[in-house]
N, C-alpha and C positions, 0 to 999 in steps of 0.2 A: 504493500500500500504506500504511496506518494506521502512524503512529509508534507504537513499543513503550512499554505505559505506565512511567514514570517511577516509582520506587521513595522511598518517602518514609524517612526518613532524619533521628535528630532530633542536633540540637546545639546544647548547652546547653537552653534552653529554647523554641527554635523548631525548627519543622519544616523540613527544606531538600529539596529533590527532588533525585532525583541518578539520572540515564541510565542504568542498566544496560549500555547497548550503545554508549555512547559513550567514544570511542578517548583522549579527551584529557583523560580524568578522571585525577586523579592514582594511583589505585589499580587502570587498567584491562589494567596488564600481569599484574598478580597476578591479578584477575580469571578472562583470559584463560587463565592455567595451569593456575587450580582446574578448569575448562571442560577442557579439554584431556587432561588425566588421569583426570577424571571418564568421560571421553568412551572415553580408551584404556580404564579399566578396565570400563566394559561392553562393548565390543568383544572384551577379553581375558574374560569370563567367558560370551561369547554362544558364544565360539567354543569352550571347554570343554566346553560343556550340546554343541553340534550334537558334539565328537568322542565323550561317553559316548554318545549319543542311536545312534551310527553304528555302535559298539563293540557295543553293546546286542542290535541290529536281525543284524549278523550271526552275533552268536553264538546269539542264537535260530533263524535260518536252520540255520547248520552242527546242531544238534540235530535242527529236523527233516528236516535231509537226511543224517543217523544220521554225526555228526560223532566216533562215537567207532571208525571202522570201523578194522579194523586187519591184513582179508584182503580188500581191494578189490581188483578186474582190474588188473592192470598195465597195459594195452592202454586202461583209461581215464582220462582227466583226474585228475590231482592235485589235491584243494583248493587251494584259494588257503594260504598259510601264515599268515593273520592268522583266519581260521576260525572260529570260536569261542576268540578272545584269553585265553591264560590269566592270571589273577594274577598285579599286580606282584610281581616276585620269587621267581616259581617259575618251573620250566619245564614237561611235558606235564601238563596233566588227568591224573591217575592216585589212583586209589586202593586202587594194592596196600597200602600200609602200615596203612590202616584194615580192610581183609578181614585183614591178616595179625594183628594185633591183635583182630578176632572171632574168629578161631581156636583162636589162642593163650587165650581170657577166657573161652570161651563154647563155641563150636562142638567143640572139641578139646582139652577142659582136662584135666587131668589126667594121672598117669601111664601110666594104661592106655589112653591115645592118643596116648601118643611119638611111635609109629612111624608113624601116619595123619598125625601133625600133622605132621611129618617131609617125607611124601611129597608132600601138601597145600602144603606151604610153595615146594618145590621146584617143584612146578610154576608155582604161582602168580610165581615167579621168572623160572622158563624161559619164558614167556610174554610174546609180543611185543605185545598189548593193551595201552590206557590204562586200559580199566575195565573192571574184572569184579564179578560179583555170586559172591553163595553160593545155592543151592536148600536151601530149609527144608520139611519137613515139616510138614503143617497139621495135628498131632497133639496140641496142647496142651501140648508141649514143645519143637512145632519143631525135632525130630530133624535134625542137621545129612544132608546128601544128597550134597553135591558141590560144585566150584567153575568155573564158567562165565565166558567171553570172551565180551564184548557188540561184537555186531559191526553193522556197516552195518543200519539200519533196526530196531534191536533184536532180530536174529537172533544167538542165545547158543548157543555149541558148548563143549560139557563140555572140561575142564581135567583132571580131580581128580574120584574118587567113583567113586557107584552110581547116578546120575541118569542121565534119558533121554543119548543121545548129543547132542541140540540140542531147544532151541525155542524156537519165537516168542514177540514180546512181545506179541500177543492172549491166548497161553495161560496169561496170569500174571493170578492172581486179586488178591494182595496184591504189593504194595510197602511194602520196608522199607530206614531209616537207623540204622547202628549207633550208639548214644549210647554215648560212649567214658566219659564220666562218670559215667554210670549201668551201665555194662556190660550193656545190653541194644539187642534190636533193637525199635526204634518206629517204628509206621503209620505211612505217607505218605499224604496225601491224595490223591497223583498217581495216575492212570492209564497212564502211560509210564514210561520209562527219562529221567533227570535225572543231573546231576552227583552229588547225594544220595545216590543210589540203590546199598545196600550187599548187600541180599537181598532174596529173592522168595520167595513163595509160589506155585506151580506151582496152578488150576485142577482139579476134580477129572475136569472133562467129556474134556477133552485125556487121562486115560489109559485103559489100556484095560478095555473093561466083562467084569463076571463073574469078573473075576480080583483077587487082594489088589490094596492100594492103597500098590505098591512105586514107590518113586521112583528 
């Protein structure tokens, strides 16, 4: 094997060579250390990248194996509990507190819907889900409809309201994220159920033909 080239190296005004790799240089323990640390701290940062990389990979999985289910068989397997891993320093996925705050802003403001907003809250409480959505009306003001539990595979069974009893996530034409800033509800580009995801817009093919378009 070829000797490693020598590193030039000036003092005063001449050039002096000096080993890199040789042990018996007067600076080759220091050397050695910078090597050494340098060496732990890409190890320490490779091994970061592979745990977000693995973190990542199954919480995409738990989504599309409808990770926010919350009336699954008992009689089947449990997830795993790292599943789609929620944020440091929270505990479950959930976003009752952003529905409950569309409600209260938007969907149910005012005095002359205490008593909805009321009942609407309650259930959205009593409610063993991490994620629910609300049903909007595609009417140009997005008439509030109901409030729905997202369950295994994007299967939503009413909470709250005058909306269908359940449906599926095919029969959703729009998805929507409540901007708490702007107190309104804004287009998602998605075509499925996400963590994002605060309200829908119901399809009009899914209800039934010849008759109003009651939701």
């Amino acid at each position: 094997r070829p000797a490693p080239p020598a590193a030039r190296r000036r003092s005063g005004g001449d050039v002096v060579e000096v080993d890199l790799f040789d042990d018996a240089a007067p600076d080759a323990a220091a050397r050695k250390q910078r090597m050494e640390r340098f060496q732990q701290m890409r190890e320490k940062r490779a091994r970061a990248m592979d745990e977000r990389r693995r973190l990542e990979k199954e919480h995409h999985a738990a989504l599309r194996a409808g990770g926010f289910a919350h009336n699954a068989d008992a009689s089947k397997p449990t997830p795993s509990k790292r599943a789609g891993p929620p944020p440091v320093g929270r505990g479950r996925l959930c976003n009752a507190k952003t529905l409950a705050n569309a409600l209260q802003q938007i969907c149910l403001a005012g005095p002359h819907c205490a008593d909805r907003l009321a009942a609407a809250l309650a259930s959205l409480k009593a409610s063993p889900a991490d994620h629910h959505v609300v049903v909007l009306k595609d009417d140009g003001v997005r008439t509030f409809r109901g409030v729905y539990a997202v369950g295994r595979g994007g299967a939503c069974e009413k909470i709250h309201g005058r909306g269908p009893a359940r449906f599926a996530e095919a029969d959703v034409a729009t998805f929507l994220k409540f901007n708490s800033a702007r107190r309104a509800f804004v287009k998602l580009p998605s075509r499925s159920f996400s963590l994002t995801t605060d309200a829908v817009m119901l399809s009009a093919s899914v209800l039934p033909k010849n008759k109003p378009v009651l939701y």
